[in-house]
C-alpha positions as CSV (number, residue, x, y, z in Angstrom):
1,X,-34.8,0.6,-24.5
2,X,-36.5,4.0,-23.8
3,X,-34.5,7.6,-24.6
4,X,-34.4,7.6,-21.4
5,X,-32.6,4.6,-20.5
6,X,-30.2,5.5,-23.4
7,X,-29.3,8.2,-21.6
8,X,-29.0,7.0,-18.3
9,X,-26.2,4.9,-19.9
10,X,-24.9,8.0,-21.5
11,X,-24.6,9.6,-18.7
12,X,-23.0,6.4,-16.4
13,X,-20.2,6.0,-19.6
14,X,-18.9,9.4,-19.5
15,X,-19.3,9.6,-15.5
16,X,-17.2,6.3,-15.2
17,X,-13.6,7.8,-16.4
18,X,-13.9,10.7,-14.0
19,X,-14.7,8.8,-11.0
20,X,-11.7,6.6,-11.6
21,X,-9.3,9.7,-12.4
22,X,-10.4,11.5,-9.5
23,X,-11.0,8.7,-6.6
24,X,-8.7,5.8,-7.5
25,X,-5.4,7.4,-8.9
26,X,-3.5,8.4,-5.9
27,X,-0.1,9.8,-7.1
28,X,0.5,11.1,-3.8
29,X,4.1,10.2,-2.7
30,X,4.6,8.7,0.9
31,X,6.3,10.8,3.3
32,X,6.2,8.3,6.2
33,X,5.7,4.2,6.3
34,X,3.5,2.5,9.2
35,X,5.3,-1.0,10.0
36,X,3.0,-3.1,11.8
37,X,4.4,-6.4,13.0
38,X,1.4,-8.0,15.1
39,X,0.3,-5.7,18.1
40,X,3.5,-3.3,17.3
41,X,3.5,-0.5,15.2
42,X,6.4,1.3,14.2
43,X,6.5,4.6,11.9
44,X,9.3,5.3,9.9
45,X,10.3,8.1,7.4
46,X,11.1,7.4,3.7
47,X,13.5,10.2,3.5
48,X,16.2,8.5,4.7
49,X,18.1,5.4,3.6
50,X,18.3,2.6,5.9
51,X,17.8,-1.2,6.2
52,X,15.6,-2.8,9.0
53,X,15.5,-6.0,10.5
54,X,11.7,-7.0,11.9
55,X,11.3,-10.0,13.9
56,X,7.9,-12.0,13.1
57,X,6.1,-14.8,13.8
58,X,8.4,-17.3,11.1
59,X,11.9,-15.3,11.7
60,X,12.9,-12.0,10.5
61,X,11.8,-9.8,7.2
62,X,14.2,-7.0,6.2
63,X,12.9,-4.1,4.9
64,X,15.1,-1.7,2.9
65,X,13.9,2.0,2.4
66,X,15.4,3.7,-0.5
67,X,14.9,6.9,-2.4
68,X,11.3,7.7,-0.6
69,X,10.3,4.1,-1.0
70,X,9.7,1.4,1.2
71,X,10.0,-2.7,0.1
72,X,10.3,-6.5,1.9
73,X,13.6,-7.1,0.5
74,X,13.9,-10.7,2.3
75,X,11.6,-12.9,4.4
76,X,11.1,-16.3,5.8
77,X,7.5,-16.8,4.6
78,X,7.0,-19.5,1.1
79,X,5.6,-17.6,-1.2
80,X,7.6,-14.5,-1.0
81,X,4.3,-12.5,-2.1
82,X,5.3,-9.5,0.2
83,X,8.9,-9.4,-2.0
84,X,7.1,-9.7,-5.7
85,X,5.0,-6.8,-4.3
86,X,8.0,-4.6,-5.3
87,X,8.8,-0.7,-4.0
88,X,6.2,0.9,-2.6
89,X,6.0,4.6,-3.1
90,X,2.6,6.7,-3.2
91,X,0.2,7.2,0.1
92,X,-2.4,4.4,0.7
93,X,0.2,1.3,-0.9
94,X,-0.1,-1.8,1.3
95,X,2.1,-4.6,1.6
96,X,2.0,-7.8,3.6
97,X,3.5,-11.0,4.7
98,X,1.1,-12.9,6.4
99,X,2.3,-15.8,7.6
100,X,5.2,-13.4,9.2
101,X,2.7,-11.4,10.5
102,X,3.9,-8.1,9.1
103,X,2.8,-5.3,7.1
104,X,3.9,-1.9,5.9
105,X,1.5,0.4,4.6
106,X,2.6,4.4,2.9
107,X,0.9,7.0,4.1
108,X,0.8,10.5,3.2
109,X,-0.5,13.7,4.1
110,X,-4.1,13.1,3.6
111,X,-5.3,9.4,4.2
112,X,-6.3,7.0,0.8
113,X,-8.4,4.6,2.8
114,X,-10.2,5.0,6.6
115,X,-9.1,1.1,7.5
116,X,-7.5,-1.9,6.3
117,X,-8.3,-5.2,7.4
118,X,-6.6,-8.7,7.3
């Protein structure tokens, strides 16, 4: 290798820990939740506490809202992948059950991602 490529990988090593800090750490907490159950698509705030009830394609999936955070606290679906997912709490989080056919996704004041797509 050439002083030149040395550097080149200089450069990339110490650029690598600021991209990350600066484009992939969004500590920005929700203010709102998007619900989207097929076609539908409900938006709810995270300041209040309540339980909902959301009808899908296997039965119903309650989501609970608590403290500014959002989480599938039951569902119909097998794997129970959109419960293990936990409280969701900064803009740009994403959950999903997919054979229910529901989602939830935190947003904030500025958008994390343009689209997401399943």
């Amino acid at each position: 290798m050439t002083r030149a490529d040395y550097c080149i990988v200089l450069f990339a090593a110490l650029l690598l820990p600021y991209l990350y800090i600066s484009q992939w750490t969004g500590d920005e907490a929700g203010i709102n939740a998007t619900i989207m159950n097929g076609s539908e698509t409900t938006e709810v705030s995270l300041a209040h506490d309540h339980t909902l009830e959301i009808d899908g394609a296997l039965g119903t999936s309650i989501i609970k809202i608590k403290d500014g955070k959002i989480r599938f606290a039951a569902s119909p679906c097998r794997g129970k992948q959109c419960i293990h997912s936990g409280w969701l709490e900064h803009a740009g989080e994403f959950a999903a059950c997919l054979p229910n056919r529901i989602s939830i996704a935190v947003l904030g004041e500025e958008p994390r991602f343009d689209s997401i797509i399943f």
